[in-house]
N, CA, C and O atoms as CSV, one atom per row, in Angstrom:
chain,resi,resn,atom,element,x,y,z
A,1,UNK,N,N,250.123,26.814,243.174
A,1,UNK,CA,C,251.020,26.348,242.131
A,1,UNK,C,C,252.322,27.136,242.213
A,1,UNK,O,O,252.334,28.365,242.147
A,2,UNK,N,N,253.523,26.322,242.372
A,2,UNK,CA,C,254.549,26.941,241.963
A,2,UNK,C,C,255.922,27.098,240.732
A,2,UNK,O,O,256.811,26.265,240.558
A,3,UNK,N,N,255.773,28.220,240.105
A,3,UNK,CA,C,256.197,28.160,238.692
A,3,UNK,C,C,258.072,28.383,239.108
A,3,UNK,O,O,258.800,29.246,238.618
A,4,UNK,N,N,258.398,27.524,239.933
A,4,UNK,CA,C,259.972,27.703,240.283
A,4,UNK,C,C,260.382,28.644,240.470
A,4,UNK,O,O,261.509,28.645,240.966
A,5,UNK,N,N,259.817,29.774,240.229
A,5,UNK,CA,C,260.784,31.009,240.907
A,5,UNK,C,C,259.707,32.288,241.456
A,5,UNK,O,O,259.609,33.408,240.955
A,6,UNK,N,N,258.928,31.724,242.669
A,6,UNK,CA,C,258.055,32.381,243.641
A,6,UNK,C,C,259.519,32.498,244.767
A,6,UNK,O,O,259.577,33.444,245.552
A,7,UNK,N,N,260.419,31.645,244.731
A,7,UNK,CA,C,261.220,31.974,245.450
A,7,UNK,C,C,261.993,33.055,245.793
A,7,UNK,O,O,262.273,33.421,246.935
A,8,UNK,N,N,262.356,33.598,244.647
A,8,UNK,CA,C,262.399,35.084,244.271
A,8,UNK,C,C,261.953,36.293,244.724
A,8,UNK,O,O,262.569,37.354,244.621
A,9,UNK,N,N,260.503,36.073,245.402
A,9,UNK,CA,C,259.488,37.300,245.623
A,9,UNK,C,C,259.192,36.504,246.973
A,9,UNK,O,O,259.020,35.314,247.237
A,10,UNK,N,N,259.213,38.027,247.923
A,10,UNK,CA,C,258.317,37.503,248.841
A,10,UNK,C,C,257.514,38.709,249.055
A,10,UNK,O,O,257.238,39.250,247.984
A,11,UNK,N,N,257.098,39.245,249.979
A,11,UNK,CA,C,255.991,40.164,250.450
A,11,UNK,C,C,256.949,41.395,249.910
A,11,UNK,O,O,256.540,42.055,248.955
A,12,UNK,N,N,258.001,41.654,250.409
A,12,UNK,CA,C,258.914,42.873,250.051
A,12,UNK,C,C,259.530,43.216,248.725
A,12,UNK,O,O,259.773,44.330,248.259
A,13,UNK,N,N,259.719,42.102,248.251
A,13,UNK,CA,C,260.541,42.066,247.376
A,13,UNK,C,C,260.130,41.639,246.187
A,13,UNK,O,O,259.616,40.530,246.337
A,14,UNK,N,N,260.103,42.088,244.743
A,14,UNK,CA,C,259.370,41.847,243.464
A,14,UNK,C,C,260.214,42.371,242.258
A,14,UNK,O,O,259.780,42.549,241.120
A,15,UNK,N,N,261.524,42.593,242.703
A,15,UNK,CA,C,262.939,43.091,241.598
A,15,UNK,C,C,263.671,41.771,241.799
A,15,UNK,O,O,263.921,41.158,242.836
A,16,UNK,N,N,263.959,41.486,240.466
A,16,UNK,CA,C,265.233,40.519,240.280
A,16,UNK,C,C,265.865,41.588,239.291
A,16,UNK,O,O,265.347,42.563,238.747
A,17,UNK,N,N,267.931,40.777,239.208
A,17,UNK,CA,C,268.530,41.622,238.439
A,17,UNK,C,C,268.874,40.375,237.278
A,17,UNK,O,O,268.593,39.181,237.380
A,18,UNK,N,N,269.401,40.901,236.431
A,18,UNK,CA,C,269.956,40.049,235.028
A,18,UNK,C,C,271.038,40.982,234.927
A,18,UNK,O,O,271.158,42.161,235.260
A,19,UNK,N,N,271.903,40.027,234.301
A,19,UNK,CA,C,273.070,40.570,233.755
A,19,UNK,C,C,272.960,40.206,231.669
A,19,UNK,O,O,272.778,39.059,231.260
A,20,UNK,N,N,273.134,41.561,230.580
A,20,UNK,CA,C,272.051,41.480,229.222
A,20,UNK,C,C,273.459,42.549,229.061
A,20,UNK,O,O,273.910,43.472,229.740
A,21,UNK,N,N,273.890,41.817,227.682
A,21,UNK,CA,C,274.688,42.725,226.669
A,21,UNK,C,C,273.415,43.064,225.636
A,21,UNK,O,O,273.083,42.252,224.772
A,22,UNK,N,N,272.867,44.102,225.781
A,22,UNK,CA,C,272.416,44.749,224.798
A,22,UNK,C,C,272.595,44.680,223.301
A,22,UNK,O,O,271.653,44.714,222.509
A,23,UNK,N,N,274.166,44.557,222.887
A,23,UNK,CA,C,274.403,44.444,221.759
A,23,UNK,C,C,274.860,43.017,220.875
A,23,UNK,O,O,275.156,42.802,219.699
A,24,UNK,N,N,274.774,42.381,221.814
A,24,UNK,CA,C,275.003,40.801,221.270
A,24,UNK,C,C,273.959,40.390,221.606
A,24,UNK,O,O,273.583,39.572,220.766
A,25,UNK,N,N,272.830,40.572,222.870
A,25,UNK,CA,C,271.820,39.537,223.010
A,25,UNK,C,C,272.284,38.360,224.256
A,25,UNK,O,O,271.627,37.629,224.997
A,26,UNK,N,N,273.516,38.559,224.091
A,26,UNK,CA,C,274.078,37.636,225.583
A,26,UNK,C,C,273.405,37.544,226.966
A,26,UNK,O,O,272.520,38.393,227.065
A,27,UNK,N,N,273.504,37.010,227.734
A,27,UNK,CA,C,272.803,36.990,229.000
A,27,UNK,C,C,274.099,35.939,230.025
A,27,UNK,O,O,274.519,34.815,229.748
A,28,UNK,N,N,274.465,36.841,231.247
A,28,UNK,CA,C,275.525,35.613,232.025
A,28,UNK,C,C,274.278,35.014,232.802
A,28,UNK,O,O,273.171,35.539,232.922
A,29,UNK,N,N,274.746,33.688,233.348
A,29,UNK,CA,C,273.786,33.358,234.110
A,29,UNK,C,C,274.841,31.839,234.722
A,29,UNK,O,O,275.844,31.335,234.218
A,30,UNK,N,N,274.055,31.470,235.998
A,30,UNK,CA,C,275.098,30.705,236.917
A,30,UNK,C,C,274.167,29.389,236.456
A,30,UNK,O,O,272.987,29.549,236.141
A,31,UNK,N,N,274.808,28.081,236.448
A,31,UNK,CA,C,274.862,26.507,236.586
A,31,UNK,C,C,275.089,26.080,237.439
A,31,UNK,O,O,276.230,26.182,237.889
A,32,UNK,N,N,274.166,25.424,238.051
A,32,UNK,CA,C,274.425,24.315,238.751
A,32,UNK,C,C,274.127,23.033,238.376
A,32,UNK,O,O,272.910,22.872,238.468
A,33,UNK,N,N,274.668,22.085,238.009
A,33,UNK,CA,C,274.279,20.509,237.789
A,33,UNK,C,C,273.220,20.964,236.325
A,33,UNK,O,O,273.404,21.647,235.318
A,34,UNK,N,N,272.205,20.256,236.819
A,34,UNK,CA,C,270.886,20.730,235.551
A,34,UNK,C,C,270.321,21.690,235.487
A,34,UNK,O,O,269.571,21.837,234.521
A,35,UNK,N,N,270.454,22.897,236.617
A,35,UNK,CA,C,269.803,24.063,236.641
A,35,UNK,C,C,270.358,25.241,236.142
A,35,UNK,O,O,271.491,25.500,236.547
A,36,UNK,N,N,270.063,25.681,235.700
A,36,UNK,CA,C,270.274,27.621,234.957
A,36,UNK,C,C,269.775,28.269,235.636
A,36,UNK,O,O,268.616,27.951,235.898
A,37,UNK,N,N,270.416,29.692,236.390
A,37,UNK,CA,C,269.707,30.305,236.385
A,37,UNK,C,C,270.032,32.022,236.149
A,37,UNK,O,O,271.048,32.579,236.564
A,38,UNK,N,N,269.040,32.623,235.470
A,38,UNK,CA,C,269.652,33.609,235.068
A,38,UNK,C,C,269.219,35.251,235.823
A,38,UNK,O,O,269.376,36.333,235.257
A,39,UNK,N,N,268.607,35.028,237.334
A,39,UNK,CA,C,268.306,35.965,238.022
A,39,UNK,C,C,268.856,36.173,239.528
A,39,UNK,O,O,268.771,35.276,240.366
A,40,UNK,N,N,269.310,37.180,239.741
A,40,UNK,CA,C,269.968,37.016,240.953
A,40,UNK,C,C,269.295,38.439,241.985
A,40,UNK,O,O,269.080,39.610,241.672
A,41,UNK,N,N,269.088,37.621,243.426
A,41,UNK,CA,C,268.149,38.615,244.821
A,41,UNK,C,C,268.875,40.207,244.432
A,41,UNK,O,O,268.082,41.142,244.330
A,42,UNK,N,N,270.119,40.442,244.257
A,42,UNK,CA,C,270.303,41.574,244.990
A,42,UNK,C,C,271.138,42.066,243.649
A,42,UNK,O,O,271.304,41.276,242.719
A,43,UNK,N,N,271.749,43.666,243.592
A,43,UNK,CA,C,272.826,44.031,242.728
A,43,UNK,C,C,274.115,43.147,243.322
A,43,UNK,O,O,274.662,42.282,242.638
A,44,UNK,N,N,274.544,43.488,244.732
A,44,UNK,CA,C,275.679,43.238,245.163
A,44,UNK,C,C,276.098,41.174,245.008
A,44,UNK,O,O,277.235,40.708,244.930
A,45,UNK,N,N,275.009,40.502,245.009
A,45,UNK,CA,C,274.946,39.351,244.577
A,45,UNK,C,C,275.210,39.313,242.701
A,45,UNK,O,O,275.965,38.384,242.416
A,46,UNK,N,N,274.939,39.778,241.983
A,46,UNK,CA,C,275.037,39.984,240.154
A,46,UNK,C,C,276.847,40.197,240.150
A,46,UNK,O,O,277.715,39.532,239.583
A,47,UNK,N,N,276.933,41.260,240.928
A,47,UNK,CA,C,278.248,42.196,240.793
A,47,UNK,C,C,279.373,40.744,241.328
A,47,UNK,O,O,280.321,40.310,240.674
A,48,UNK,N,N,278.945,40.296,242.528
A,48,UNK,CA,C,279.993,39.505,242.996
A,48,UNK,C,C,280.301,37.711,241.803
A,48,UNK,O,O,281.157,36.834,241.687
A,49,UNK,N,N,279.187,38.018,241.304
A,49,UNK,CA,C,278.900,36.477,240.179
A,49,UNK,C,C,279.570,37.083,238.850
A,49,UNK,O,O,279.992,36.302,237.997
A,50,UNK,N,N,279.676,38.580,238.658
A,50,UNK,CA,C,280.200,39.035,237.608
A,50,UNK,C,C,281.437,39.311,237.965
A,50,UNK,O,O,281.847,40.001,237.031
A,51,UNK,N,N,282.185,39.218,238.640
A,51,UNK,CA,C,283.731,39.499,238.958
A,51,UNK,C,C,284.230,37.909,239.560
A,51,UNK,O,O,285.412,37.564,239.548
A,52,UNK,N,N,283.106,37.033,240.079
A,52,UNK,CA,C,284.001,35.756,239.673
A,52,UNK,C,C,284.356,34.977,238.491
A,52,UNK,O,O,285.335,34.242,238.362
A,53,UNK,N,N,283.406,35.239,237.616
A,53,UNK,CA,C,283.451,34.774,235.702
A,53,UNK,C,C,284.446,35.671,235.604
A,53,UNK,O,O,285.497,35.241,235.129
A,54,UNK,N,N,284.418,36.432,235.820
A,54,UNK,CA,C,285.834,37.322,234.773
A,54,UNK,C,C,286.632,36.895,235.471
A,54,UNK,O,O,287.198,36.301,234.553
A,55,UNK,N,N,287.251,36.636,236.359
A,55,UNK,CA,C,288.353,35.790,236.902
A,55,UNK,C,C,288.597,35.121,236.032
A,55,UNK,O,O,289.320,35.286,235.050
A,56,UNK,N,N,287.867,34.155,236.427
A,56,UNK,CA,C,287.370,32.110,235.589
A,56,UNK,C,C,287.995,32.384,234.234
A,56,UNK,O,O,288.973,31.803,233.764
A,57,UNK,N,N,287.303,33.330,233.691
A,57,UNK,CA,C,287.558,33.335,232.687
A,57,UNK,C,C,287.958,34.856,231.780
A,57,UNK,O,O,287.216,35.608,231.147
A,58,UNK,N,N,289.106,34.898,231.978
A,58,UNK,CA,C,289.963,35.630,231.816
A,58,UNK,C,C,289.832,36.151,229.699
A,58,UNK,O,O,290.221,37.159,229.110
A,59,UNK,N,N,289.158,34.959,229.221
A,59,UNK,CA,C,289.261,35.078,227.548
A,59,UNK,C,C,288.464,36.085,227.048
A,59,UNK,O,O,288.627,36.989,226.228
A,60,UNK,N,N,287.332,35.607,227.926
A,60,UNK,CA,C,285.880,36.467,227.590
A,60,UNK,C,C,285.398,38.508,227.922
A,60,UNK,O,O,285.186,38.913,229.065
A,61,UNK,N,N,285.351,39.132,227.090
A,61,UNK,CA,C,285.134,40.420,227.322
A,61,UNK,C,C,283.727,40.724,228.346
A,61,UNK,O,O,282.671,40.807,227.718
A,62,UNK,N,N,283.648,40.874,229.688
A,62,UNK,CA,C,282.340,40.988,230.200
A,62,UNK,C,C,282.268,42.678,230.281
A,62,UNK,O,O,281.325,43.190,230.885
A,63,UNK,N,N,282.948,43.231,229.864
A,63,UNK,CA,C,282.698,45.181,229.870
A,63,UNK,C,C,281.873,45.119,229.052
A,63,UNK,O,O,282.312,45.870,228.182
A,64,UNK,N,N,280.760,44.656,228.639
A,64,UNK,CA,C,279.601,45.251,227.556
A,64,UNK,C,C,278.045,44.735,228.248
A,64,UNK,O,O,276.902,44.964,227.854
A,65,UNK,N,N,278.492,44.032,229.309
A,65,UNK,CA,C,277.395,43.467,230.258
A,65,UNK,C,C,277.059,44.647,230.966
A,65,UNK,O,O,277.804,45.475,231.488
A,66,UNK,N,N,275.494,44.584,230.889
A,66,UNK,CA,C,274.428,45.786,231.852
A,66,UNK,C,C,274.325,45.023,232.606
A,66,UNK,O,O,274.601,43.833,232.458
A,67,UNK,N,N,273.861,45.603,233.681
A,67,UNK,CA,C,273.068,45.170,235.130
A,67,UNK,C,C,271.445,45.773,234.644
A,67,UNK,O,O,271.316,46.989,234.501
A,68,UNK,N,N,270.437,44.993,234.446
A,68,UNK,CA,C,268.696,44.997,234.522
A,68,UNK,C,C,268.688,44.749,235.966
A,68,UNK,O,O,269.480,44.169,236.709
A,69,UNK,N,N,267.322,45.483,236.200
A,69,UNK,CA,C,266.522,45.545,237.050
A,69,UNK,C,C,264.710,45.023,236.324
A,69,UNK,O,O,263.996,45.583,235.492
A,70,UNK,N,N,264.547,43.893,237.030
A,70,UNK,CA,C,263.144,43.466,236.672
A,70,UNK,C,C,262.347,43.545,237.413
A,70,UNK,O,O,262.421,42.903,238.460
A,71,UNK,N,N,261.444,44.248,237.175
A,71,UNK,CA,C,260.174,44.112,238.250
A,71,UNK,C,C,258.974,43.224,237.769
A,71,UNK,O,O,258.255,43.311,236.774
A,72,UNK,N,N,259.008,42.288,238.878
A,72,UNK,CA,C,258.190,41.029,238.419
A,72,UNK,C,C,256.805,40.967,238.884
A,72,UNK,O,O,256.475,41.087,240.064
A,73,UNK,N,N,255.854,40.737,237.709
A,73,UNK,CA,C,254.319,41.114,238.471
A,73,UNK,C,C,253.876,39.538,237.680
A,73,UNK,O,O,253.926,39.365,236.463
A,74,UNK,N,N,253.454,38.507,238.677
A,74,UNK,CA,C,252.615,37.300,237.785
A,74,UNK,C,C,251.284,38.229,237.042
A,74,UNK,O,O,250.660,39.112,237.630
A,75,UNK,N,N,251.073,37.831,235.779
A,75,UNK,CA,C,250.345,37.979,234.884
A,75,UNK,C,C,249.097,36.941,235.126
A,75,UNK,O,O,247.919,37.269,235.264
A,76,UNK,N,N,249.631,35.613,235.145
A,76,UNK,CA,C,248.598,34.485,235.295
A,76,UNK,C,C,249.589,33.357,235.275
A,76,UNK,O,O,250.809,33.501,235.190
A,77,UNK,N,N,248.801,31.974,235.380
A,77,UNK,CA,C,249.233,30.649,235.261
A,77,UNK,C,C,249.269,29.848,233.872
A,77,UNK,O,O,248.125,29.483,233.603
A,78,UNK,N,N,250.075,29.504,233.026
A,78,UNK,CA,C,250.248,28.975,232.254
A,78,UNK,C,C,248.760,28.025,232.158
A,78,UNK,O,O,247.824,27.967,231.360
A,79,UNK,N,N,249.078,27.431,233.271
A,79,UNK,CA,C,247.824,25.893,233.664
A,79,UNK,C,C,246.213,26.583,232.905
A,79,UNK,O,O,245.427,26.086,232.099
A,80,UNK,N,N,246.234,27.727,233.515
A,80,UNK,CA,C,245.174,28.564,233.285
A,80,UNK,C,C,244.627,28.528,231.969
A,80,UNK,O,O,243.641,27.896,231.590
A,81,UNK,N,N,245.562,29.464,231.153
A,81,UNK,CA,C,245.520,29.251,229.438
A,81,UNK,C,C,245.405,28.223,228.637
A,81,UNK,O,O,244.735,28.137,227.608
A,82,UNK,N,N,246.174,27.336,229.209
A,82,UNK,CA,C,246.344,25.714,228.538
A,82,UNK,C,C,244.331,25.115,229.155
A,82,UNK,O,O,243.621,24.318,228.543
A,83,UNK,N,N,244.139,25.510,229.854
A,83,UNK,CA,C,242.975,24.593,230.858
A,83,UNK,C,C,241.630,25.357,229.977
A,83,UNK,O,O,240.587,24.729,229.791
A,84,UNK,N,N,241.802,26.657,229.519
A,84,UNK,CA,C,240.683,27.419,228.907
A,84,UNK,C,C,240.904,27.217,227.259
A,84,UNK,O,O,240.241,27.695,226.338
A,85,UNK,N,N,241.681,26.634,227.233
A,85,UNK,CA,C,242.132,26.659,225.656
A,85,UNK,C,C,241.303,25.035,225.132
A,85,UNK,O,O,240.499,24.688,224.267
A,86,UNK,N,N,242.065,24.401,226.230
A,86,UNK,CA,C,241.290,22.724,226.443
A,86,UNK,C,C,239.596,23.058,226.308
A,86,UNK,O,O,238.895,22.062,226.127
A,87,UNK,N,N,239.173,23.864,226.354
A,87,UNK,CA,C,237.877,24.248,226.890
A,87,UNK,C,C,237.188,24.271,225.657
A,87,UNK,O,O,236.297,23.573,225.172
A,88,UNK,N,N,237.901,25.360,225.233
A,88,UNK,CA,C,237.327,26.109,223.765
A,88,UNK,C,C,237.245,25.046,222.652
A,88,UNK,O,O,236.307,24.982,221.857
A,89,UNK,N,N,238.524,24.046,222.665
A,89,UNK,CA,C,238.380,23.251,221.550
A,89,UNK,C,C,237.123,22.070,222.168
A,89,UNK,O,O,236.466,21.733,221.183
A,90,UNK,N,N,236.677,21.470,223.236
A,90,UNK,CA,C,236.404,20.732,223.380
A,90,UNK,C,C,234.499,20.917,222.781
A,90,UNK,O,O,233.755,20.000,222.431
A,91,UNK,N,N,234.171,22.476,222.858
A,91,UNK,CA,C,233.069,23.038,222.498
A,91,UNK,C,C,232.989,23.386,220.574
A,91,UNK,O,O,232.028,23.968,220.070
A,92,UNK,N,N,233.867,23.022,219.988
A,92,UNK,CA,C,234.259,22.839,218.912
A,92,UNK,C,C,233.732,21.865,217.975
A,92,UNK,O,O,234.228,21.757,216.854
């Protein structure tokens, strides 16, 4: 099963970064068409997406934006919970 962003991780790699104002709750994150997305492979990839918005957009204050580091461990499958949950009520 893939939960859209196994793409992210491969054998080496299990850090994504976010860009998180702490004090507003904000989060930048890139668009494409219908997609969001708000994690990017590398620092030097975040840094280069955060100095083209501030270009773009010249209105917006981005000096209060952190750089996160996430370390991503799957927990489980959604399918999983939903499939054992189906379970429990059906014994009900």
């Amino acid at each position: 099963m893939n939960d859209g962003y196994d793409h992210y991780l491969d054998q080496t790699r299990d850090t994504v970064y976010c860009w998180f104002n702490p004090e507003s709750g904000d989060t930048l994150y890139r668009t494409d068409g219908a997609e969001t997305d708000l994690f990017f492979h590398s620092v030097g990839e975040a840094e280069r997406f955060l100095k083209q918005e501030a270009a773009q957009d010249t209105g917006k204050d981005y000096t209060r934006m952190c750089l996160y580091e996430i370390h991503v461990q799957r927990v489980e499958y959604a399918a999983n919970i939903l499939m054992d949950q189906s379970e429990i009520d059906d014994f009900q």
